[in-house]
C-alpha positions in Angstrom: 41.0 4.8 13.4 41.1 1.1 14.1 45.0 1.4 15.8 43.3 4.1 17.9 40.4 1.6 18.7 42.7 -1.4 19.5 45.5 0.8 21.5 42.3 2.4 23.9 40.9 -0.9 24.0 44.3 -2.9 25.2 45.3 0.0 27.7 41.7 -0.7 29.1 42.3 -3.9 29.5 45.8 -3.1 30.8 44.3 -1.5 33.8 41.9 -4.8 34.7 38.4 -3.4 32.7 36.0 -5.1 31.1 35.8 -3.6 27.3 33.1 -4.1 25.1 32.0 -1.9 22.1 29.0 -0.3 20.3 28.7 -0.4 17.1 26.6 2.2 14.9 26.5 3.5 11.5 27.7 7.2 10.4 27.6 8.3 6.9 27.5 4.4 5.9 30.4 4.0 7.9 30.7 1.2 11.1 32.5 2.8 14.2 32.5 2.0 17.1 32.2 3.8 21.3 34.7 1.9 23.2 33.0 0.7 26.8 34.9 0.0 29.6 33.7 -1.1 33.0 35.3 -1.9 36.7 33.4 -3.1 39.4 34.7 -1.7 42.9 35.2 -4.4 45.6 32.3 -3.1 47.5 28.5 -2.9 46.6 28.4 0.5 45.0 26.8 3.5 46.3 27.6 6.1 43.2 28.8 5.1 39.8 31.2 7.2 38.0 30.6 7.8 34.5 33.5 9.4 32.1 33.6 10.0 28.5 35.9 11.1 25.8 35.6 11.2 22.0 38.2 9.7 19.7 37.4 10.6 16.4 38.5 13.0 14.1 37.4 15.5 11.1 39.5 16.3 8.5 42.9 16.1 10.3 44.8 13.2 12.3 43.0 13.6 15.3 45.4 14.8 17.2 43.8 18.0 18.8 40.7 18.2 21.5 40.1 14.4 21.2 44.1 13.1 21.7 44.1 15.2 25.3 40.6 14.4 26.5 41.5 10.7 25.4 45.2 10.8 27.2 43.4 12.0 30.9 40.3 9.6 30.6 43.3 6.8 29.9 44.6 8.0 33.1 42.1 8.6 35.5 40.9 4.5 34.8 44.6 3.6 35.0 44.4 5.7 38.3 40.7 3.9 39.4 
């Protein structure tokens, strides 16, 4: 989990975001959300608000959350 944190987090940071994280507690466990924000150039008027998961249960994680997390990666790359 902590390659997929640090890969999201650089390609963030790739694309000119600010990244922070949030850490809580699951099962005793620390994980983290991944936060990344861009300001636009002008004062906004909406703010845009997207989301993906990245974990996994009982498999590699490369189902649901790898596609949701592969178009969220664009769309900022995109923004």
């Amino acid at each position: 989990m902590i390659k997929t944190q640090n890969y999201i987090h650089d390609q963030f940071v790739s694309f000119g975001y600010d990244v922070s994280f949030q850490s809580y507690r699951v099962s005793g466990k620390k994980v983290n959300n991944i936060i990344a924000t861009k300001k636009g150039i002008v004062p906004a008027k909406k703010t845009i608000i997207l989301g993906a998961h990245y974990d996994s249960c009982e498999n590699p994680g490369a189902d649901d959350n790898a596609s949701a997390v592969a178009g969220l990666l664009e769309i900022a790359r995109a923004l």
